[in-house]
Each structure stands twice: as C-alpha cells, then as structure tokens.
C-alpha positions as CSV (number, residue, x, y, z in Angstrom):
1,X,10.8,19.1,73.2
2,X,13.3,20.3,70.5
3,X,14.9,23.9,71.1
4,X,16.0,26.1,68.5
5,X,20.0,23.8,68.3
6,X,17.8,20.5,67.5
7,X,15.9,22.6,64.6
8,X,19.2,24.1,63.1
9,X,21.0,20.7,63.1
10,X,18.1,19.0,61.7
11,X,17.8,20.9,58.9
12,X,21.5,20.8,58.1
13,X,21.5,17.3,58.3
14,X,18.5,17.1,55.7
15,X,20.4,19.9,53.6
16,X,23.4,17.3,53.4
17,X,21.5,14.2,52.7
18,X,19.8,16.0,49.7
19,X,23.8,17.4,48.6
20,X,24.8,13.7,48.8
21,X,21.7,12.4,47.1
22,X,22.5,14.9,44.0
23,X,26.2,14.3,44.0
24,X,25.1,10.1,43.8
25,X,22.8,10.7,41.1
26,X,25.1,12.8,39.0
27,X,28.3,10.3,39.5
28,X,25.8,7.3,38.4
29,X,24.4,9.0,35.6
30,X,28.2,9.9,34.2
31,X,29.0,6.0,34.5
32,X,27.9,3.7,31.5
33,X,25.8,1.0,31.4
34,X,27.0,-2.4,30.2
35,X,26.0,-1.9,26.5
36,X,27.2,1.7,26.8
37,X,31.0,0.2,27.8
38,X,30.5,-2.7,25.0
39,X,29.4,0.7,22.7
40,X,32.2,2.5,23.6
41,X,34.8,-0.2,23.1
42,X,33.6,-1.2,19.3
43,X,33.8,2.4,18.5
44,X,37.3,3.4,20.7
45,X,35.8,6.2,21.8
46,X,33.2,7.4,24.8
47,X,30.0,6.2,22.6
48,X,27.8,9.4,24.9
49,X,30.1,11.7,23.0
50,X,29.8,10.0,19.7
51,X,26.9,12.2,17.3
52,X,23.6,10.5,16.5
53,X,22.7,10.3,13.0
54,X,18.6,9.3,12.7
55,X,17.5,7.9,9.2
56,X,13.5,7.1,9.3
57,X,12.3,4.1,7.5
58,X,8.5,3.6,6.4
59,X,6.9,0.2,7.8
60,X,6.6,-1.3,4.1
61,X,10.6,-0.7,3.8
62,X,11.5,-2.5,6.6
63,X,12.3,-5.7,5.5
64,X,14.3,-4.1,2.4
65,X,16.2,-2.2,5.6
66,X,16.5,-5.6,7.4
67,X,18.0,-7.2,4.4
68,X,20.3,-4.3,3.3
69,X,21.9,-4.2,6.6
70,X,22.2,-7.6,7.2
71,X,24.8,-7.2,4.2
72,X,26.4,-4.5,5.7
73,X,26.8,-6.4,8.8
74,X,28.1,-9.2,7.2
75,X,30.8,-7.4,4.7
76,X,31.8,-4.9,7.7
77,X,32.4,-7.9,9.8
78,X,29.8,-7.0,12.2
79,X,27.8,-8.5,15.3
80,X,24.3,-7.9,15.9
81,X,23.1,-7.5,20.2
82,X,20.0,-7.1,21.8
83,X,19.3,-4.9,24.5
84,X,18.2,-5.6,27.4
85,X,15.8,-3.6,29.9
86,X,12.2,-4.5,28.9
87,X,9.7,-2.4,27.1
88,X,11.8,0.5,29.1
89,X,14.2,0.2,26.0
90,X,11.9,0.6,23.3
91,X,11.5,4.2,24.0
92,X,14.5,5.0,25.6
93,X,17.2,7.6,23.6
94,X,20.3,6.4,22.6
95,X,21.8,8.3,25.5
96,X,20.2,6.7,28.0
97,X,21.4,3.3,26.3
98,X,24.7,4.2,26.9
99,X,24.6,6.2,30.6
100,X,21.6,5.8,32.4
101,X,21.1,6.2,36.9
102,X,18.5,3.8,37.1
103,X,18.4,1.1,34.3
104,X,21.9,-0.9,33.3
105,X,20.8,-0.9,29.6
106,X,23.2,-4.3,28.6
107,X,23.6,-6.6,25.6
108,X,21.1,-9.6,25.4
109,X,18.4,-11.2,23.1
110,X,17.8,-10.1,20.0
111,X,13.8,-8.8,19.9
112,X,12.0,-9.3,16.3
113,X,9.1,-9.7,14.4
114,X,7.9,-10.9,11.4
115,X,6.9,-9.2,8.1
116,X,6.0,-10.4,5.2
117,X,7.7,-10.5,1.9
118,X,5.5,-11.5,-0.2
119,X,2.0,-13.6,-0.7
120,X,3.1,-16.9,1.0
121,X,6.3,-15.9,2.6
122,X,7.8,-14.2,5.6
123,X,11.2,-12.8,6.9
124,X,12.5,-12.6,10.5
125,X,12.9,-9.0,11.1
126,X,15.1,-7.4,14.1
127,X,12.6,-4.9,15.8
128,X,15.0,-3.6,18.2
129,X,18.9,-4.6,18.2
130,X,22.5,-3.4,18.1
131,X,24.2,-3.4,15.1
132,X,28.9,-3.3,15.3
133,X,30.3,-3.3,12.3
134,X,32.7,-1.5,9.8
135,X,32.2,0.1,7.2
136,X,34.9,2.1,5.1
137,X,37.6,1.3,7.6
138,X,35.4,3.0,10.6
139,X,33.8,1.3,13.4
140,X,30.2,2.0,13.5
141,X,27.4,1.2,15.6
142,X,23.7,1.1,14.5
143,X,20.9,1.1,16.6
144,X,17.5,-0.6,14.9
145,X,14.2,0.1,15.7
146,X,10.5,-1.0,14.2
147,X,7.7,1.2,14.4
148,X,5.7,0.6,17.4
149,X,2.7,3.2,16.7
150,X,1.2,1.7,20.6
151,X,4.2,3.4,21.8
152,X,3.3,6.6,19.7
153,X,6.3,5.1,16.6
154,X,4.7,5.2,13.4
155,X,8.2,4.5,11.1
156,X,10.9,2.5,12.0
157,X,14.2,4.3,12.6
158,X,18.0,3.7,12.1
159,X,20.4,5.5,14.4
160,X,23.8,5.4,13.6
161,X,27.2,6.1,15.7
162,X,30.8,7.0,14.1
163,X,33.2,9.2,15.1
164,X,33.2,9.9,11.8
165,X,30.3,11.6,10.6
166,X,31.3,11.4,6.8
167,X,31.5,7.1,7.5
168,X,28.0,7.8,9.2
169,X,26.8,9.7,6.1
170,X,28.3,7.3,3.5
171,X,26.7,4.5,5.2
172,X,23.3,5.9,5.1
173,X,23.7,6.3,1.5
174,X,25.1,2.8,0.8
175,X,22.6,1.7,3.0
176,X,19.5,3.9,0.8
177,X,20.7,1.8,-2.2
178,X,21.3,-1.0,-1.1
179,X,17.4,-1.2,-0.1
180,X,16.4,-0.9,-3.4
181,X,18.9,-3.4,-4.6
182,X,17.7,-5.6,-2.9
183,X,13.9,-4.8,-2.3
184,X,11.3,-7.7,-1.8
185,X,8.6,-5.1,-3.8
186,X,9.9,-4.3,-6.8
187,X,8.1,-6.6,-9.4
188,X,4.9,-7.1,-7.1
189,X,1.5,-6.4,-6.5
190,X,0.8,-4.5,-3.3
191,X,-1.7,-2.6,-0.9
192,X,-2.0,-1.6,2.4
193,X,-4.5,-2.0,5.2
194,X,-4.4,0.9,8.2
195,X,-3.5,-0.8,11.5
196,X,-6.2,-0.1,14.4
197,X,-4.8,3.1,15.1
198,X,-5.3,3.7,11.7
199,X,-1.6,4.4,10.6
200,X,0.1,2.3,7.8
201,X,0.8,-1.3,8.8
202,X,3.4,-1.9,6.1
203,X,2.6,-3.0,2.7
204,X,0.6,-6.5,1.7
205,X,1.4,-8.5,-0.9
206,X,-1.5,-9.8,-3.3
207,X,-1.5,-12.7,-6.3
208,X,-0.5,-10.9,-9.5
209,X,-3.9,-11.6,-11.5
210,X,-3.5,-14.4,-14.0
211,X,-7.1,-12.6,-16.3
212,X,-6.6,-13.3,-20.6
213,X,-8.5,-10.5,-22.7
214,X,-10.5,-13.1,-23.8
215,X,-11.8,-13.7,-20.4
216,X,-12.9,-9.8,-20.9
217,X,-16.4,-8.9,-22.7
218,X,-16.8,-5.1,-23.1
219,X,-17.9,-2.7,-26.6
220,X,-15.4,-3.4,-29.2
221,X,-12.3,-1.4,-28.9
222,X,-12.5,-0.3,-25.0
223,X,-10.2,-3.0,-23.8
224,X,-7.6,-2.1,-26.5
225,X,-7.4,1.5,-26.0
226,X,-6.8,1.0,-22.0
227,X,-4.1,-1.3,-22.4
228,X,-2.1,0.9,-25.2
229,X,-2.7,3.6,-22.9
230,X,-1.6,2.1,-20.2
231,X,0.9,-0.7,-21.2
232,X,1.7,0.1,-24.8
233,X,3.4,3.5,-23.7
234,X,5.8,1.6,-21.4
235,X,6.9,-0.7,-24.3
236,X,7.9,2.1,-26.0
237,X,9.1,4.2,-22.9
238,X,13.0,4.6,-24.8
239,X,11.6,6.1,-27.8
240,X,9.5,8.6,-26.3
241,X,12.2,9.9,-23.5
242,X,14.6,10.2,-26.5
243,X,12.2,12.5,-28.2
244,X,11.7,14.4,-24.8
245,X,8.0,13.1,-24.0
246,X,6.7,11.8,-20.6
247,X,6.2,8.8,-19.6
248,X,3.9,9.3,-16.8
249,X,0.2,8.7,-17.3
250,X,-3.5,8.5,-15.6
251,X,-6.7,6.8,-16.8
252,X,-10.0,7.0,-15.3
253,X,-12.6,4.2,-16.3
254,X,-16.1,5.1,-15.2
255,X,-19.3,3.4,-15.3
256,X,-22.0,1.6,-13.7
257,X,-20.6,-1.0,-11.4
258,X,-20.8,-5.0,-12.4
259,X,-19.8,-3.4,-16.3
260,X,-16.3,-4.6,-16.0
261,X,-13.9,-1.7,-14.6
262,X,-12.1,-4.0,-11.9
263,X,-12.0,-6.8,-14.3
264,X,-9.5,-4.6,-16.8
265,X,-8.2,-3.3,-14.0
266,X,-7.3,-7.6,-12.8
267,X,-5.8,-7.8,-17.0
268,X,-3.8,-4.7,-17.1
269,X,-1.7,-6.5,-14.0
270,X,-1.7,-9.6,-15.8
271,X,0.1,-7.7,-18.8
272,X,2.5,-6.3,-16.8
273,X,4.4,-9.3,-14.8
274,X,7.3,-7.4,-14.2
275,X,5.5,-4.0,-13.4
276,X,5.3,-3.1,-9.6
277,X,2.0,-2.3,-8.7
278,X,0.0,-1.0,-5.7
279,X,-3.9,-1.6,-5.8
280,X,-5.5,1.1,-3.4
281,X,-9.5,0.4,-2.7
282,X,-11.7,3.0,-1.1
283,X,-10.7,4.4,2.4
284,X,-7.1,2.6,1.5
285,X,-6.5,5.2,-0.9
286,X,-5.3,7.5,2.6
287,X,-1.9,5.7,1.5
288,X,-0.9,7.1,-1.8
289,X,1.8,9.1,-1.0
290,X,3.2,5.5,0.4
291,X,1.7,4.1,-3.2
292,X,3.6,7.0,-5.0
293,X,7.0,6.4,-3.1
294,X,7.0,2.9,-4.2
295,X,6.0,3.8,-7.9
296,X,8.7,6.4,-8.0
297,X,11.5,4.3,-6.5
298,X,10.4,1.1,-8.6
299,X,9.3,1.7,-11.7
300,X,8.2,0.8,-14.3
301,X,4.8,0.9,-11.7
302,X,1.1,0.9,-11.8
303,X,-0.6,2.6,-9.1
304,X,-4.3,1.7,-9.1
305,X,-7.4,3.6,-7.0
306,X,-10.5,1.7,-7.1
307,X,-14.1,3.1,-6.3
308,X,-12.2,6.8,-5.5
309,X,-15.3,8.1,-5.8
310,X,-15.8,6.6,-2.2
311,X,-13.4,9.1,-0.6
312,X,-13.6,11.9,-3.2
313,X,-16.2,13.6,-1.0
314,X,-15.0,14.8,2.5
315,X,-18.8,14.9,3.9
316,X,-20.1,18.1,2.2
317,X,-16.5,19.8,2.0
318,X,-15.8,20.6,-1.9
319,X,-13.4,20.3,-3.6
320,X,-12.1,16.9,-2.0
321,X,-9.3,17.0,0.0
322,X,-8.2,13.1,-0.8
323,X,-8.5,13.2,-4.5
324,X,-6.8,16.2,-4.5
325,X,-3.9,14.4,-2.5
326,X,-3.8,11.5,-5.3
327,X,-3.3,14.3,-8.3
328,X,-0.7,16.0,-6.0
329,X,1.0,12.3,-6.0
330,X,0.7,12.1,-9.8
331,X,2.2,16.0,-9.8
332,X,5.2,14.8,-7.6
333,X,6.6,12.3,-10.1
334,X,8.8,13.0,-13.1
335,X,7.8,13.5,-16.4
336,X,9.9,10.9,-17.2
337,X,9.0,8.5,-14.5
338,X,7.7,5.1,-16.3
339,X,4.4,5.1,-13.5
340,X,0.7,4.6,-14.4
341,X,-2.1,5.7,-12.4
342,X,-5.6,4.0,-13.5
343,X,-8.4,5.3,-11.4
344,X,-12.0,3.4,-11.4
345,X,-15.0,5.0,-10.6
346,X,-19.1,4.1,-10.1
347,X,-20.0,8.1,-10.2
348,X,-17.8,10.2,-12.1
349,X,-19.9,13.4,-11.5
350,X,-18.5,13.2,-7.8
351,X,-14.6,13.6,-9.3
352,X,-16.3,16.3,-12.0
353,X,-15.2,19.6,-10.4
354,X,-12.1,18.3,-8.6
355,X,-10.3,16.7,-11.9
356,X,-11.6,20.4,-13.4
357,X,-10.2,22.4,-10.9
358,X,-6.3,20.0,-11.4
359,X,-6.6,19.6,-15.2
360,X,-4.1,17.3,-16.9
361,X,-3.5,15.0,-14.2
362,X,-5.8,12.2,-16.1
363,X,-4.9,12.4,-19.8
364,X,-7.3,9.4,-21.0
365,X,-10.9,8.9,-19.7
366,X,-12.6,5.8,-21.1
367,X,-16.0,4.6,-20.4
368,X,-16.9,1.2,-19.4
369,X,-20.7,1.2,-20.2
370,X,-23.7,-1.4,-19.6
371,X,-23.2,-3.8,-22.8
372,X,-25.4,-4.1,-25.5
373,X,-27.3,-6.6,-27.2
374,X,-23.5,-8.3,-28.9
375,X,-21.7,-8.0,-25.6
376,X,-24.3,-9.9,-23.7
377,X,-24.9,-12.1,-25.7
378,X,-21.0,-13.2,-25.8
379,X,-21.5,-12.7,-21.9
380,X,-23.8,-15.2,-21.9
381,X,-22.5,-17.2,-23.5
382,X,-19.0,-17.3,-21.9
383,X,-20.5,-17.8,-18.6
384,X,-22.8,-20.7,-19.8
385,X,-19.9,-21.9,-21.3
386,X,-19.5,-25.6,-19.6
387,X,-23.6,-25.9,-19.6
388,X,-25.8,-28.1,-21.9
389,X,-27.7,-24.6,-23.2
390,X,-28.4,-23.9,-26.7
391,X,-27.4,-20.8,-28.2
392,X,-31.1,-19.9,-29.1
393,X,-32.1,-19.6,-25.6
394,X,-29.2,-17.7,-24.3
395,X,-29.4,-15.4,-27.3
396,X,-33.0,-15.0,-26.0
397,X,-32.2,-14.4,-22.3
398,X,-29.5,-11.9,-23.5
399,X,-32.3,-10.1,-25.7
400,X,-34.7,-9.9,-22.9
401,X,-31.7,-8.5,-20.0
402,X,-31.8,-5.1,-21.5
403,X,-29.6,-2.8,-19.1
404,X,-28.0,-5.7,-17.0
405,X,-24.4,-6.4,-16.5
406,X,-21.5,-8.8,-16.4
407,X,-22.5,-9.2,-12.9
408,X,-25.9,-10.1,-13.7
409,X,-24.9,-12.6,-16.5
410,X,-22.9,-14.9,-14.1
411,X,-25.7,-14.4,-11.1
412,X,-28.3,-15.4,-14.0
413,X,-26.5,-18.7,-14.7
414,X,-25.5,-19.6,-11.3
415,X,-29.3,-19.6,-10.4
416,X,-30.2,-21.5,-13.6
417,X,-27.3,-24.0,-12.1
418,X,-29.2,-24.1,-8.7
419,X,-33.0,-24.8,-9.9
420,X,-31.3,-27.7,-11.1
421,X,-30.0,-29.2,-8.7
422,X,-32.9,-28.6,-6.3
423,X,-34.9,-30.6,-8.4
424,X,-33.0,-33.3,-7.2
425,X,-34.0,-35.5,-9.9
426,X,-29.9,-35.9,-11.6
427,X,-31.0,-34.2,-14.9
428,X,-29.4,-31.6,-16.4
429,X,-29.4,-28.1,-16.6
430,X,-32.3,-27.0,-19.7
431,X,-33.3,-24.2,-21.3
432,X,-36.4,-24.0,-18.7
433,X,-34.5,-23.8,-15.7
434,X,-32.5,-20.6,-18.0
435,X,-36.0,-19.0,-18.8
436,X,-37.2,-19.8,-15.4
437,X,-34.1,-17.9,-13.6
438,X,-34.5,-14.7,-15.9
439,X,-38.0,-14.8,-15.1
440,X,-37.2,-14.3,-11.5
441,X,-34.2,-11.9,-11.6
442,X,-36.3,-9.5,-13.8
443,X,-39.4,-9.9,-11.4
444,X,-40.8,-6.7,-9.9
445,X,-39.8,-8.5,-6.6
446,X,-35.7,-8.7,-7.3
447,X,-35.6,-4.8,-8.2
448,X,-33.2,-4.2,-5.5
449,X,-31.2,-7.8,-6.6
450,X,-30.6,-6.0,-10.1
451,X,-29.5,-2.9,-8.7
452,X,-26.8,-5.0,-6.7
453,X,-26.0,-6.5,-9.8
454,X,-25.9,-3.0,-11.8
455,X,-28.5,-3.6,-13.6
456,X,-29.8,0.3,-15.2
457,X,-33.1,1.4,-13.1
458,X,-35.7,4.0,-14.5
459,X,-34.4,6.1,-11.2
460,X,-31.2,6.1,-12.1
461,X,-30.0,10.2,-12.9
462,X,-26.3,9.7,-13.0
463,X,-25.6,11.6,-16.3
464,X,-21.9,11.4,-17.5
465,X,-20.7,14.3,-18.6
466,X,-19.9,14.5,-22.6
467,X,-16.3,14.7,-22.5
468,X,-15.9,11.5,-20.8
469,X,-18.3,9.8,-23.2
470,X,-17.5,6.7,-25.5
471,X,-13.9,6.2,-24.4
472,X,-13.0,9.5,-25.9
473,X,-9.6,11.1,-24.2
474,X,-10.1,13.6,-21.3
475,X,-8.5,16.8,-22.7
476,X,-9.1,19.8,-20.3
C-alpha cells in the first residue's frame, strides 16, 4: 500500500517526464528537416525566417504558370525537387516543410499531372515541387502547388522565398508576364466544365469551327449585321480608339430554337481565327468571371453564352442573380478592351426585365426568326443538295413546312434518305419518299417531333417584345 512519500514522488516523477517531453518536442521542432537544410543552404539563410510570398493561380492558368517558370528556372539556373512525405505534404505550410517534430519533410520525386493545352495535346505539369533558382542576382526558392479542391484547394498557388522581398516581388511580376507571353490560350476556343465538386476544372479546349456563310440560310441581311457588329468593329478597333470610342460590345440573338442562333454563333469563330474565345452553354455560364479574365487578358476575345435563358431564372427569384453576374463581367472590362460578348437565347422575355433593369450592357439585339417561304426553300435545298430531287418537289415540301426550321429541313431529308434504303430494293431516293417523309413529320401524330425540331405550334405565346424585333439595335 502506497503512503503519502510514494504519492508525492510519483507525481514528481510524472511532472518531470511531462517537462522532458515538452523540452524534446520543442528542441525537434527548432531542428530542420532535410528539405528545410537543402532550403536553407540555396537561400544562405535559415529558410524558417525567410518571409512567404503567396501568389494564387486559377486552374485554367496553370500550364501558362508551368511554362513561365520553367523559363525562370532554366535562365536563373535553377533545380526543381520533390518533396517527400505523402499526401501529409500536400497540405502542409511551408513552415512545417522546413521544421517539422514529426515528419522529415526531404527532397524526392517530383509529383505531377497532366493538363491539357489544347484539343489534341497535353503538358506534364508539376503539382507539387521545389523550385531553386536565381533570379536578379538573388537566390530564390519557389514552392508549387496545383489545386486539389478534395483537399478543400480550389486554385493552384505559388509560394516564394527571398531574403529579398523586392527579388520576391519582381519575380512575381516577371513571372505574371511571362504567363501571358507565353500562354497556350490566347488564339483559342475554350470552355469549362465544373469538376464533381462543382468548382472550375481548368479550361477545355474545343475545334475552332471551320462554318462558310454560305453554309448559313437565315432572312436576308441578319447574318451580315451580326458579323459587322461583332467582327467588323475589331477590324477597325485603331480607328475608333483614336477617336475615343469603345471597343467593347454585346449582342443578343433570340429566337425559336433549330432557326440558326448556334450556327452564327459556329461562323462568327470561324471569322475570327486569331480571336480567343470562350463558349459558355447553360449551367457553364457559373464561369464568366473566369471567361472575362481570359477575354481581358487576351484580347482581341469573344465571349459567347448560349441558351442563358437556362440560368437567367434563379427558381422564382427576380431579377436573376447569374445574368446579372455576366453584365457585371461586361461592366468590368475597359471601354477600350477589344472583347465581344454574343449571347443566344430560346426565350428572350426571361432576360426582359434583367437587361431593363442593366441597360446598355447589350448594344445590338438581332432576331433570328422561323424562315420564310425563300429561306426554306434555299434550306431545302442546301440540305438535299447531294440527292437525285427535283427542285419542284422541294419547292413544294418547302411551301407546305409553314413554321418549321433549319432543324426540321435536315430531319425532313434524312428521313426521306431512310424510306429509301428500307426499301431495300437499291433505287434511289425520289420525290415520293420526299412527299411521303413530309407527310409523316407534319402528321397529327409527330406534334411533339416538330416541337423538338422548333417547328411554331398554335400554343406557342412567346411574344417578343418590339424593340427586339427584326434585327433592329437594342437601344435602352
């Protein structure tokens, strides 16, 4: 049985082993770890009392990062590490790189990843490593690190060492440069898709559109006043910033869908091979203050926002909080700023009150309407192109599809293709198997088939207001 002595000297022997426990912990954690000595010695000074300079980089400027500081590696005579410690590292502080008590942080592999850099080709990344170099006569030391939104790291981040902060600072800005320099987006056509937690997975590149006006039927004149409007005032972007006129524009084409809007939207891209362009589609549109960076730092740019009128509404709340977010983009750019934004929309009564309430953010609203009896006909006719039809009975069809689209025209002749070749018998497509098709898309039965197509119902109420009528400019 322990007396009152055992009790006393008990508990100063726990008191002591705690003391030594504390005093163990606190020399360990002032000792560095390997990479924190290999730190140290590239920058000849304790690297834990070295300042940490953070510069953020969005996941669709990565790769321009990567490449800009491979350079700066390269001319600053530089080495690039990896870090050892396991997932641990990836959301460890620099500190704790340097002088940690329980992991010996040291230099090993390289960890990257790759990205793309545009349609059919990729780059190696560097998702976490070390960068040593020099730059301006000072050592520096550059830690690099891709997002990782699993780990809560939606950008990438730069963290840079110097014992000279105005080196650091320099460096940053040599760095912000060089990134546009060098850029793999500048000149192409972009978008983004969310990741599954719903953040921005970096940008996507897309085939620049290779669509001729003459692949284009719409009214006369619609085609050409979108693309003076939305190429002809970057040809002449010198002449209007020396009279002290913007640059920066927005169009909206409405109108049924199937009538055309995403095929001018495919020719204006074509138009502009050297234009940098981001295409935004329904709930995509999330990204266009990511859109608008890119447009402002690489112009001259086209921003495009199809079917907005699928996020316009923010489930009964008016006016919409998302539009409203894509006029604040167009707000943010310089008069001067060589960017187009052309919007698209199925229901332009749904963007009605919010462009009202923001006037003068779209300067040019042109309609893109069902065609009429000329336009179908040359639809027809274009689509039917390679087939042995005669003119009389397209001219016909055309006559009888009263209200379709451009959309129905090519389903029409597709069909007529089919109930040719399930006859089996090796003849050729006639002017039968045309009538014979129509018959059956304009049937009581394929209602809902023409209403996919776009074809004009009896129950259709959408009524455009008059200001946006016949391609006539939106003037608030």
């Amino acid at each position: 049985m322990l007396d009152d002595d055992d009790r006393d000297l008990m508990r100063a022997v726990r008191s002591y082993l705690k003391h030594v426990e504390r005093l163990a912990a606190t020399e360990a954690a002032g000792e560095r770890t390997p990479l924190g000595v290999a730190l140290s010695e590239h920058l000849g000074v304790d690297a834990a009392s070295v300042p940490v300079l953070t510069e953020t980089v969005p996941p669709h400027r990565l790769v321009d990062a990567d490449i800009a500081l491979d350079e700066l590696t390269t001319t600053g005579g530089g080495t690039l590490l990896g870090v050892t410690g396991g997932e641990q590292r990836l959301h460890s502080s620099v500190a704790d790189l340097i002088a940690n008590a329980h992991t010996r942080f040291a230099p090993g592999p390289v960890s990257y990843e790759m990205r793309a850099t545009g349609p059919h080709t990729e780059r190696r990344v560097v998702a976490f490593g070390v960068r040593l170099l020099s730059f301006a006569g000072h050592p520096i030391v550059i830690v690099q690190r891709g997002a990782s939104p699993r780990h809560g790291e939606q950008t990438a981040r730069l963290e840079v060492l110097s014992a000279d902060q105005d080196a650091a600072t320099s460096l940053i800005a040599e760095l912000r440069r060089l990134m546009v320099e060098r850029s793999v987006l500048k000149g192409r056509v972009l978008s983004f898709v969310p990741t599954e937690y719903g953040h921005d997975a970096g940008a996507t590149f897309l085939e620049r559109p290779d669509v001729h006006a003459d692949d284009i039927v719409l009214e006369e004149g619609v085609l050409e006043r979108v693309v003076e409007h939305v190429v002809g005032v970057g040809e002449h972007r010198e002449a209007l910033r020396t009279a002290g006129q913007h640059l920066k524009r927005g169009v909206l084409l409405y109108g049924p869908p199937g009538t055309g809007k995403t095929l001018t939207v495919r020719h204006l891209l074509s138009r502009t091979p050297e234009t940098t362009a981001v295409v935004l589609t329904g709930s995509s549109i999330r990204f266009i203050a990511a859109a608008a960076e890119i447009a402002r730092t690489f112009p001259p740019s086209l921003v495009v926002l199809e079917d907005i009128d699928l996020v316009a509404a923010d489930r009964g709340y008016s006016p919409q909080p998302i539009l409203f977010e894509v006029l604040d983009a167009l707000d943010g750019l310089e008069g001067d700023a060589d960017v187009a934004f052309v919007m698209t929309t199925n229901h332009v009564h749904i963007l009605e009150e919010a462009l009202a309430a923001r006037p003068g953010r779209v300067d040019l609203g042109v309609e893109i309407p069902l065609p009429g009896p000329d336009a179908r006909r040359r639809l027809f006719r274009r689509y039917a192109a390679n087939l042995p039809l005669s003119d009389d009975a397209l001219d016909a069809a055309a006559a009888r599809a009263e209200g379709t689209t451009g959309s129905f025209a090519k389903e029409l002749i597709r069909r007529t293709v089919l109930l040719a070749a399930v006859r089996g018998d090796g003849t050729a497509v006639t002017d039968a198997d045309l009538e014979t098709a129509l018959d059956d898309l304009l049937s009581s039965g394929a209602a809902l088939t023409r209403l996919l197509l776009g074809a004009r119902t009896g129950g259709d109420d959408a009524t455009e207001p008059p200001e946006f009528h016949h391609g006539a400019s939106y003037h608030p």
